[in-house]
C-alpha positions in Angstrom: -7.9 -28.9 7.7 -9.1 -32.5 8.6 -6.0 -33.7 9.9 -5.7 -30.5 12.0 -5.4 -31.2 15.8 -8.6 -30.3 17.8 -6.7 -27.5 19.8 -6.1 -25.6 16.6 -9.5 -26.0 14.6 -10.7 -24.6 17.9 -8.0 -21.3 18.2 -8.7 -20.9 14.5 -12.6 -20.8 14.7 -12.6 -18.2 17.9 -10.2 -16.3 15.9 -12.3 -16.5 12.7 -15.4 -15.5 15.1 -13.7 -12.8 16.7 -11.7 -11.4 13.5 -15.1 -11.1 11.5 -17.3 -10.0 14.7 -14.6 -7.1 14.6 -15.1 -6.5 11.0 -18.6 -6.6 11.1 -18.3 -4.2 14.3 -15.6 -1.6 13.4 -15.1 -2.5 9.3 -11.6 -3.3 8.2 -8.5 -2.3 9.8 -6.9 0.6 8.6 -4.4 1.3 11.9 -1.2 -0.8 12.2 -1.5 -1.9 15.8 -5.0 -3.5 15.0 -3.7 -5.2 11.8 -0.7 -6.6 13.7 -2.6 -7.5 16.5 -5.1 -9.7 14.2 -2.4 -11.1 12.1 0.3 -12.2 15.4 -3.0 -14.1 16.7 -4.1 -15.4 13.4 -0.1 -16.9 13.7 0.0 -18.1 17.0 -3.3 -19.8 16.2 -2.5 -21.7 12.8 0.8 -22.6 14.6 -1.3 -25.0 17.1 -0.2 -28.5 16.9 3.1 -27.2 14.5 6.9 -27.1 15.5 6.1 -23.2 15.8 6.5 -22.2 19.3 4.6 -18.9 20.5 7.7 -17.4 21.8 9.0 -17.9 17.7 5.6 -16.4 16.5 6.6 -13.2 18.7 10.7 -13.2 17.9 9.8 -13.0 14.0 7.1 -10.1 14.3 7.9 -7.7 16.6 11.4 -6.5 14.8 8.9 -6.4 11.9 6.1 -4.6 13.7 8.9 -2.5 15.2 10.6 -1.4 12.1 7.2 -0.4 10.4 5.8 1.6 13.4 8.8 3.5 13.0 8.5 3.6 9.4 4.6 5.1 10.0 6.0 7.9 13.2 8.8 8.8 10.6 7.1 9.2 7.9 4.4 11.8 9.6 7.5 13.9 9.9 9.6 13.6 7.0 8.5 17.1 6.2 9.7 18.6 9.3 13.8 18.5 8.6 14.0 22.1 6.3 14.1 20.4 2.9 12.6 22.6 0.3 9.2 21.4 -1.1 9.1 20.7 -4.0 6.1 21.9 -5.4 6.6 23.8 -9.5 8.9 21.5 -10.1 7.3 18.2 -10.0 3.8 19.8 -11.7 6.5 20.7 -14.7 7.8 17.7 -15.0 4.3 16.0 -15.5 3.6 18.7 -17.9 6.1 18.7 -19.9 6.1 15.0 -20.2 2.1 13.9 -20.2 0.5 17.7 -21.1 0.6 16.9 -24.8 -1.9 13.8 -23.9 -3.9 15.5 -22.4 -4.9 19.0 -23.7 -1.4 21.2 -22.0 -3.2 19.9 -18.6 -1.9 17.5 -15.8 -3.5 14.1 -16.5 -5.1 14.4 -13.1 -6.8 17.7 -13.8 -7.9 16.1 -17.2 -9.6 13.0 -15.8 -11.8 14.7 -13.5 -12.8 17.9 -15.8 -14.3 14.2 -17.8 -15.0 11.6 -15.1 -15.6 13.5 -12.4 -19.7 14.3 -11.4 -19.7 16.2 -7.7 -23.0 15.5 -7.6 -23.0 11.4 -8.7 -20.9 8.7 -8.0 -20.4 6.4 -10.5 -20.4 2.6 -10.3 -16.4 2.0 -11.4 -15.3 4.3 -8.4 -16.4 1.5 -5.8 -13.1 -0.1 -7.8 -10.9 3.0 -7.4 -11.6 3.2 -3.9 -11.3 -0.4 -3.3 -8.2 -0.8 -4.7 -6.7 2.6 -3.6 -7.4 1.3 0.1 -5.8 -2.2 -0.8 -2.8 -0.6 -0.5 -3.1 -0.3 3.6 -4.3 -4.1 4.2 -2.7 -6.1 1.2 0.4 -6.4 2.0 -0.2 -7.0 5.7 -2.9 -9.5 4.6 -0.3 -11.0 2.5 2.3 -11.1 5.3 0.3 -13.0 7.1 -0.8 -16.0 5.2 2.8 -16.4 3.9 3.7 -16.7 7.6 1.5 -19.2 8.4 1.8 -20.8 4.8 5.6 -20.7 4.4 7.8 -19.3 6.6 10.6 -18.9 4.1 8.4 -16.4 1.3 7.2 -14.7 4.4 11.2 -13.9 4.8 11.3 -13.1 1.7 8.2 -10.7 1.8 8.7 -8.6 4.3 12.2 -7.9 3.5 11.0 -6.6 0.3 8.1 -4.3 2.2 10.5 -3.1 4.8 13.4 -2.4 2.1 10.6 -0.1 -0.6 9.2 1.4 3.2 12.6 2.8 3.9 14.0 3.8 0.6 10.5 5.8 -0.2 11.1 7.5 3.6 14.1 8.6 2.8 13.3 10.1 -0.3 10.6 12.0 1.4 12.9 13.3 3.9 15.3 14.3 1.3 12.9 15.3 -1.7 9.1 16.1 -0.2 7.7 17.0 -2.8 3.6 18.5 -3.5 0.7 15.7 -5.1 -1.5 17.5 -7.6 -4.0 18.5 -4.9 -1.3 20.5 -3.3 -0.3 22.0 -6.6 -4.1 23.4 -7.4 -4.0 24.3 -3.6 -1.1 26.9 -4.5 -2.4 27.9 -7.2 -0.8 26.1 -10.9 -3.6 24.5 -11.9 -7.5 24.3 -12.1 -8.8 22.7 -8.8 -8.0 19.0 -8.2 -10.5 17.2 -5.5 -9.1 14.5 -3.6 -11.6 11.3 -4.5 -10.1 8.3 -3.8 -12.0 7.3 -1.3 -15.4 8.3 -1.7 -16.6 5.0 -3.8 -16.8 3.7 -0.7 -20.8 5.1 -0.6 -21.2 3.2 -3.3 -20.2 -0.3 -2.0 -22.5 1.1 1.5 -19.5 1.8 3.1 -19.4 5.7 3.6 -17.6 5.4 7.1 -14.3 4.1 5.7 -13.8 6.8 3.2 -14.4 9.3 5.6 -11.5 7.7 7.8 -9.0 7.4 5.1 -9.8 10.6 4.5 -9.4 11.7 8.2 -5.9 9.9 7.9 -4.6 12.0 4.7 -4.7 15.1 6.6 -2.7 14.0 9.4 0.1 12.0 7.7 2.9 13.8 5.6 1.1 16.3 2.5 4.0 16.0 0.7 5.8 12.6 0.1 4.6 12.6 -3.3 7.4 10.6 -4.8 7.9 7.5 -4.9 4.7 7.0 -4.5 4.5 3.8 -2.0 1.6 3.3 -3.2 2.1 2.2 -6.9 5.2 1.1 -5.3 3.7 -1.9 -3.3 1.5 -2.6 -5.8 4.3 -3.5 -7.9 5.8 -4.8 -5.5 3.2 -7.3 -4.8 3.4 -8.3 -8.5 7.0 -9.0 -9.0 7.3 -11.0 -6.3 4.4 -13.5 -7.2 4.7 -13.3 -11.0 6.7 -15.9 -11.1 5.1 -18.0 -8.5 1.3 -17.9 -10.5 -0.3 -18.5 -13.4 -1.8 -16.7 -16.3 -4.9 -15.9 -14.7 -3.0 -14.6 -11.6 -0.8 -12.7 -13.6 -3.6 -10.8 -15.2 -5.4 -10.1 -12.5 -1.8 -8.6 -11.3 -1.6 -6.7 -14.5 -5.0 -4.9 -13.8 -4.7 -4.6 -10.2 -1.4 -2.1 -10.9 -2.9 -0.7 -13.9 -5.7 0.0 -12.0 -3.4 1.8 -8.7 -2.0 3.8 -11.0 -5.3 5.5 -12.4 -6.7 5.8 -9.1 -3.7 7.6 -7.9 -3.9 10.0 -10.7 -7.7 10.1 -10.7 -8.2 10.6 -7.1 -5.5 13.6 -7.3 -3.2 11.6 -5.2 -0.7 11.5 -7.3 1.5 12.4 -10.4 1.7 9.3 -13.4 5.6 10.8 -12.8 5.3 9.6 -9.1 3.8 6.3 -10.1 6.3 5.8 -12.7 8.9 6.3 -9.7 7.0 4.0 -7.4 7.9 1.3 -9.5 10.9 1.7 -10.4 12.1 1.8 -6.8 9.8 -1.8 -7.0 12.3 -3.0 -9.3 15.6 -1.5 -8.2 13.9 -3.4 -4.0 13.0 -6.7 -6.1 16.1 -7.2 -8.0 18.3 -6.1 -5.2 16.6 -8.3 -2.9 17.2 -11.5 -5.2 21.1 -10.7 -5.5 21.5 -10.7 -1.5 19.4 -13.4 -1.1 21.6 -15.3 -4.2 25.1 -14.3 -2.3 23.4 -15.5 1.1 22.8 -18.7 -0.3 26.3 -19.2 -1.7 27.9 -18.4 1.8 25.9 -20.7 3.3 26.8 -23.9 0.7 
């Protein structure tokens, strides 16, 4: 930072100020235009002083902003084409594979007749929520820095984010299929609460549950599988795992490990639609590297 020009340490503190006065303000960001609108100006100001002109900060995000806005508006109606839901069928399948685990019950149904207290919150679900929400700001947050840091793993990135978007939507439009909550909701199971969110009281943070909350009953019930969710997560961590160390790649280890128990905990989610999550992470990941190796051929 020392041998930044004036003009940027200046854009850089003002957006600093007015990025944490929002925060402080409002909390995190949880809609796409305001996480957009704080990353494009965290861009244009680290790009003060560099050979990156505004008008290339703006060419390299809007397709991106463009393709995930239509990503979000599809997604709230991937249940609208006339596909059949599929509801018995996916509870079966996570029966029949992870029943005998778990006492002929759906893991989730398991974990909270044991860990879940209606009337106490315990400490470890501050974790479950955080890293349940991580999913809407990581990989934005991500986006960004490897913009401003290098502009060629920022390429790289959000080809991989836009590619697992996509693939998941169309699954949902083809397949929607019913999360566990849905399943007790109709009836094929003992009730399943929906408590992902709700360490948030514990970390003094009560309003951001209650808007994640207000955001799952407005997007698509049923685009159980993949689940994007354990999908990015994975995502995230294939990218990088080469790129860190051992420490890093532990903390990666535990971060999925962790999505995928809050999914199934917080009645989100089937392990089944974890389990698909990632493997659409790997089939994106190592597809991604093959065009990316026959891209550099052509071009040598």
């Amino acid at each position: 930072m020392s041998n930044w020009p004036n003009e940027r340490k200046f854009a850089v503190a003002i957006w600093a100020l007015a990025t944490g006065g929002y925060v402080l303000w409002q909390g995190i960001p949880f809609d796409r235009a305001t996480q957009f609108l704080i990353i494009i100006t965290a861009a244009l100001a680290f790009s003060i002083g560099t050979t990156t002109r505004a008008i290339r900060v703006f060419a390299d995000w809007v397709p991106f902003a463009i393709l995930l806005y239509g990503y979000d508006y599809s997604r709230g109606a991937a249940d609208t084409f006339g596909f059949k839901v599929r509801v018995e069928e996916i509870y079966n399948i996570e029966l029949a594979w992870f029943g005998w685990l778990f006492e002929d019950k759906i893991p989730t149904v398991w974990l909270q007749q044991h860990l879940y207290d209606p009337n106490q919150i315990a400490w470890w679900e501050s974790l479950v929520a955080l890293v349940y929400v991580s999913h809407f700001v990581a990989p934005w947050a991500i986006v960004g820095i490897l913009y401003v840091k290098n502009r060629e793993l920022w390429a790289k990135f959000a080809r991989r984010v836009i590619t697992i978007s996509f693939a998941a939507l169309i699954t949902y439009i083809l397949i929607p299929a019913a999360p566990p909550w849905y399943a007790a909701r109709e009836g094929l199971c003992e009730p399943v609460v929906r408590i992902a969110t709700r360490g948030w009281e514990i970390i003094g943070l009560p309003i951001a549950g209650q808007i994640i909350s207000l955001g799952q009953g407005v997007v698509n019930q049923v685009a159980a599988i993949p689940s994007l969710h354990a999908g990015m997560a994975v995502t995230i961590t294939l990218f990088f795992w080469a790129r860190v160390g051992l420490k890093m790649k532990a903390f990666l280890t535990f971060y999925v490990a962790l999505m995928f128990f809050a999914l199934v905990f917080g009645g989100e989610h089937y392990i089944f639609d974890a389990i698909l999550g990632a493997i659409y992470a790997v089939a994106v990941e190592y597809g991604c590297r093959a065009w990316e190796r026959r891209s550099r051929a052509k071009t040598h």
